[in-house]
C-alpha positions in Angstrom: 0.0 0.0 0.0 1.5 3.7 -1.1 2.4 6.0 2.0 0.3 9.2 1.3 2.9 12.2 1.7 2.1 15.2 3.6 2.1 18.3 1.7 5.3 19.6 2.9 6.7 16.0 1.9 5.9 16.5 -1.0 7.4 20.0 -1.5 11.0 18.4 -0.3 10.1 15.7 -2.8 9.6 18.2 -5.1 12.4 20.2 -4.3 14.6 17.5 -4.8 13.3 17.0 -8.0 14.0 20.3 -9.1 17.5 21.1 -8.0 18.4 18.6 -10.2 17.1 19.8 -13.5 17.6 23.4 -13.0 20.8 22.4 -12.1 21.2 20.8 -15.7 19.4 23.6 -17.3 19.1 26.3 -15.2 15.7 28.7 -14.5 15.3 29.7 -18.3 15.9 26.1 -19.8 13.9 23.7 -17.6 10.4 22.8 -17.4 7.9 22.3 -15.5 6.9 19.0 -16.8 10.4 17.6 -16.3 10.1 18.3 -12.5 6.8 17.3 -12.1 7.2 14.1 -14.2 11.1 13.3 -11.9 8.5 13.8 -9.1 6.0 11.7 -9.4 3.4 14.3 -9.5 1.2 16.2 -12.3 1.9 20.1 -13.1 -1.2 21.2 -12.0 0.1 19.8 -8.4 3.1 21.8 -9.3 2.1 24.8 -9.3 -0.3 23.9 -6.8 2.2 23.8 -4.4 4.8 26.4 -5.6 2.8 28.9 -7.6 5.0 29.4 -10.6 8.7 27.8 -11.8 10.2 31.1 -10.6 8.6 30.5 -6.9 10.2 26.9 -7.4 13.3 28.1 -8.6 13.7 30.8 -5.6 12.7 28.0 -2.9 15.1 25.5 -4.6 17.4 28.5 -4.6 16.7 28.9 -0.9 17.1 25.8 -0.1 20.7 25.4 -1.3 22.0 28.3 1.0 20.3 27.3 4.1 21.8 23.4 3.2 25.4 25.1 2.8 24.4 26.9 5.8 23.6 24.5 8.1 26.8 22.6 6.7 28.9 25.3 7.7 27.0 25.6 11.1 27.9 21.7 11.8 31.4 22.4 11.0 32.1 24.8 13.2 30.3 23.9 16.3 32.4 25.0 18.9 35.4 26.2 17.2 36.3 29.8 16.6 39.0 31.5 14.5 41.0 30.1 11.9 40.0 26.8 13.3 36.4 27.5 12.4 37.4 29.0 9.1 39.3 25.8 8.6 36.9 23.2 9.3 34.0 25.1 7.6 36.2 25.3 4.1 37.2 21.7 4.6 33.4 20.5 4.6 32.7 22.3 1.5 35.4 20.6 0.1 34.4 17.6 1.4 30.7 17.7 0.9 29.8 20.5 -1.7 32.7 20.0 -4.3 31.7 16.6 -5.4 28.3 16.9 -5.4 27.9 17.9 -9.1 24.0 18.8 -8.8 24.3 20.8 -5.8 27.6 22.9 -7.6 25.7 23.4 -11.0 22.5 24.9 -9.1 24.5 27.1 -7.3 25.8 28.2 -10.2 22.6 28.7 -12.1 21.3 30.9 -8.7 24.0 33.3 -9.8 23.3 33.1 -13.8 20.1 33.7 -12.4 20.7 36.7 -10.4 19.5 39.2 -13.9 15.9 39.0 -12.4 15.5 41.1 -9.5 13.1 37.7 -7.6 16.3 35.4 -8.1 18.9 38.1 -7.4 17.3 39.1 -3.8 17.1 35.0 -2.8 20.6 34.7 -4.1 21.9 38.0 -2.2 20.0 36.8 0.8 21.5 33.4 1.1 25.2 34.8 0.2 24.7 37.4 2.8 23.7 35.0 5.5 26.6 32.9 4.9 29.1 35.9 5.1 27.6 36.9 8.2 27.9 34.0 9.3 31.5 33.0 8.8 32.2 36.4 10.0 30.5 35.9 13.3 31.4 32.6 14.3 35.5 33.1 13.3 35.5 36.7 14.4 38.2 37.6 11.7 38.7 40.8 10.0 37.4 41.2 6.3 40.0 40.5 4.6 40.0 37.0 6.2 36.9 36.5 5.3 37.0 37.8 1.7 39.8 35.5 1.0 37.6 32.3 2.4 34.5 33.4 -0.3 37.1 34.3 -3.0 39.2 30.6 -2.4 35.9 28.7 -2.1 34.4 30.4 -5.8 37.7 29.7 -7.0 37.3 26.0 -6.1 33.5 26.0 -6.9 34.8 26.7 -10.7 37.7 24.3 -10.7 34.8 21.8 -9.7 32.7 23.1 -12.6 35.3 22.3 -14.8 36.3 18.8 -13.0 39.8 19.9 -12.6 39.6 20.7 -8.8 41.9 17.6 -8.3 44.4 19.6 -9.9 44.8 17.6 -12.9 45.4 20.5 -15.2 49.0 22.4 -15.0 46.9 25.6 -14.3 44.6 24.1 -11.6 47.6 23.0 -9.6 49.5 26.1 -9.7 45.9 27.4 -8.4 45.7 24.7 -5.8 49.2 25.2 -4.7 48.6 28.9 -4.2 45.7 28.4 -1.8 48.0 26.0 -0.4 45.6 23.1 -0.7 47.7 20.6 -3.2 
C-alpha cells in the first residue's frame, strides 16, 4: 500500500526534484513537466504547491543556502577562529565540491541573479553565509574575503572537474591556496 505524503513532503520531494534539473538547465531552460514528471506528480500539483517555476526556482534556490548553511554551522560547532574557518572550508570541500548537482544549481542561482526575484534570494542566502562565517570566526574582512574568494575559486575548478588539480593551471591554483 502507497504512504500518502504530507504536503510539505511533497514539496522536499519536489524540491529534490528540481534542483536537479535546473541544475542541468538552469531557471530559463527547464520545465515544468520535467520536474513534475522526476517527481512523481502532475503540473497542475506543481504549481499547486509552488505557484510558478520562478517561486520553485527561488525555494530551490533557498534551499541550497540554508543546506550550505547549516553545513557550515555543523562544521564549526564549537570552534572559533582560523579553526572555524578551517573546518567550515574543509566540509565544503568535502561535501559541496563533489556533489555535481548541488555545484551546477549554485551556479545557475547566480546566472540567475538578472531578475531582481532570483537576485534578492541569491543575495540573501550569500549574505547569510558571510555573516555567518564572519560571526562565528570573528576575523577581519580581509580573512573573510579571501575564504569566499578561495571557495568560488574552487567551486569553478569543480565546474570544470579539474579541482583535483589535474590540469598544470589548476595545480598552480591549488598550490597557491595552499591546498595541493
Amino acid at each position: 500500500m502507497a504512504v500518502r505524503l504530507s504536503a510539505a513532503e511533497r514539496r522536499d520531494d519536489v524540491l529534490d526534484a528540481a534542483i536537479i534539473e535546473f541544475a542541468e538547465r538552469g531557471l530559463e531552460g527547464t520545465s515544468t513537466e520535467d520536474i513534475a514528471r522526476r517527481a512523481g506528480i502532475s503540473q497542475p500539483y506543481l504549481f499547486r504547491l509552488f505557484g510558478t517555476k520562478k517561486e520553485l526556482f527561488k525555494a530551490t534556490t533557498a534551499r541550497c543556502f540554508r543546506e550550505t548553511l547549516e553545513l557550515f554551522q555543523r562544521a564549526a560547532e564549537g570552534l572559533r577562529g582560523e579553526e572555524a574557518l578551517h573546518a567550515m572550508g574543509s566540509a565544503y570541500m568535502d561535501e559541496m565540491l563533489g556533489d555535481s548537482v548541488r555545484l551546477r544549481a549554485q551556479m545557475q542561482a547566480y546566472v540567475a541573479s538578472s531578475d531582481p526575484d532570483v537576485r534578492e534570494v541569491v543575495r540573501n542566502g550569500y549574505g547569510d553565509l558571510v555573516a555567518y562565517v564572519q560571526r562565528v570566526s570573528g576575523l577581519g574582512a580581509e580573512d573573510v574575503a579571501r575564504f569566499f574568494a578561495t571557495g568560488m575559486l574552487l567551486n569553478v575548478l569543480a565546474a570544470m572537474q579539474i579541482h583535483d588539480g589535474s590540469e598544470p593551471y589548476a595545480a598552480t591554483l591549488l598550490e597557491g591556496l595552499g591546498k595541493r
